[in-house]
C-alpha positions in Angstrom: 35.8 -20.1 -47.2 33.2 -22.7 -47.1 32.2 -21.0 -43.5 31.7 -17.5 -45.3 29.5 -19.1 -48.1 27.4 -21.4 -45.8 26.7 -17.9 -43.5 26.3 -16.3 -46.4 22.9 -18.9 -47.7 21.8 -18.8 -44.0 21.3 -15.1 -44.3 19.6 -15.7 -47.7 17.5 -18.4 -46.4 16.2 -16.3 -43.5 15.7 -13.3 -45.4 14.2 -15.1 -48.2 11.8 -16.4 -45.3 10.2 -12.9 -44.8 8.4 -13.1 -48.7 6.1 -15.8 -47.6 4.4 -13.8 -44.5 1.4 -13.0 -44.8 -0.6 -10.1 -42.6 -2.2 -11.4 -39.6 -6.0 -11.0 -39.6 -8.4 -10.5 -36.5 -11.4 -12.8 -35.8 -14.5 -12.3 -37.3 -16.6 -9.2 -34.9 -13.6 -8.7 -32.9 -13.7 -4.8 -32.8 -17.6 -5.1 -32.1 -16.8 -7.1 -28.9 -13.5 -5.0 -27.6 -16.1 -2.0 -28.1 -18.5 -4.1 -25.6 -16.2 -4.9 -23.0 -15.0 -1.6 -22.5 -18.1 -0.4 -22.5 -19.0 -2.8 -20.0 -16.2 -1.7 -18.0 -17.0 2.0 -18.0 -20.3 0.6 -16.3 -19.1 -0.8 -13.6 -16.5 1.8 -12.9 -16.3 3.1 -9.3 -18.9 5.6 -7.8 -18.5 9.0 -7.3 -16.6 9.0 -4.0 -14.5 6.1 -4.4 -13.6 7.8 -7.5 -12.5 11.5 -5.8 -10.1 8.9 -3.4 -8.0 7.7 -6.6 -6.4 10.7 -6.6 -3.1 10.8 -5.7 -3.0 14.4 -4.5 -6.3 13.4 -2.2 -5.5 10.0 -0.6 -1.8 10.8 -0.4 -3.1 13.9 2.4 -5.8 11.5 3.9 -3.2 9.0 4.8 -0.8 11.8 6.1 -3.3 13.2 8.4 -4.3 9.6 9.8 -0.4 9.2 10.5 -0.4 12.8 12.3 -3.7 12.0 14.4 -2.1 8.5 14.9 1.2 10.2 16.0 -0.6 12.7 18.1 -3.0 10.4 19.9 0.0 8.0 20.8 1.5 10.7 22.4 -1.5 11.5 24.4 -1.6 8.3 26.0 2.6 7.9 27.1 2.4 11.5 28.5 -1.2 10.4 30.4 0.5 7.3 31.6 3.8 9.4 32.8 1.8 11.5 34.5 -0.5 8.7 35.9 2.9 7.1 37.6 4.2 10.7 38.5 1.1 10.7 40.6 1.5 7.3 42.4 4.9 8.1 43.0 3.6 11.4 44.5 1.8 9.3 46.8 4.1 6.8 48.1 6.6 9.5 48.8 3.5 11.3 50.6 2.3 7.6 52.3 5.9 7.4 53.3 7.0 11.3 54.2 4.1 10.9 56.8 4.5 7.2 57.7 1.4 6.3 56.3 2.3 2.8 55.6 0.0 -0.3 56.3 1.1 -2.1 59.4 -0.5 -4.7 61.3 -0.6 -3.7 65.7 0.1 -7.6 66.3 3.2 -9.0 67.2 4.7 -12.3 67.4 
């Protein structure tokens, strides 16, 4: 029992808390200088080109077609270097099919 009615003036207490608030109040010229600052921002905000790239639609394509001529130019160089050792292995078979080796005419 005495739990229930020291809960109960708890509750009371707290809610009898909420009469004394009062509203809060902004500085003085506080809406003048929010106004300022976001006009100051919309001043400094990004040129023209830098703007067109914030679009998602636009940079997410740019960076897709950098990853394809990434992709593609990797490519180009594995297949030039497979084709580069294709080569010298064309040769040594040739250098060797037609005993074309370096050898010295000295003996020991």
């Amino acid at each position: 029992m005495k739990n229930d009615t020291k809960q109960k003036q708890d509750i009371d207490a707290i809610l009898n808390s909420i009469d004394h608030i009062s509203r809060a109040e902004a500085p003085p010229y506080f809406y003048t200088r929010l106004l300022a600052r976001m006009e100051g921002t919309k001043a400094t905000a990004k040129p023209g080109f830098l703007q067109w790239l914030n679009r998602p639609a636009i940079s997410i394509s740019l960076l897709t077609l950098f990853l394809i001529l990434n992709v593609i130019a990797i490519r180009g160089i594995i297949i030039s270097n497979k084709a580069a050792q294709a080569a010298t292995t064309a040769a040594q078979s040739f250098a060797t099919e037609y005993n074309l080796g370096t050898s010295t005419g000295y003996s020991n």
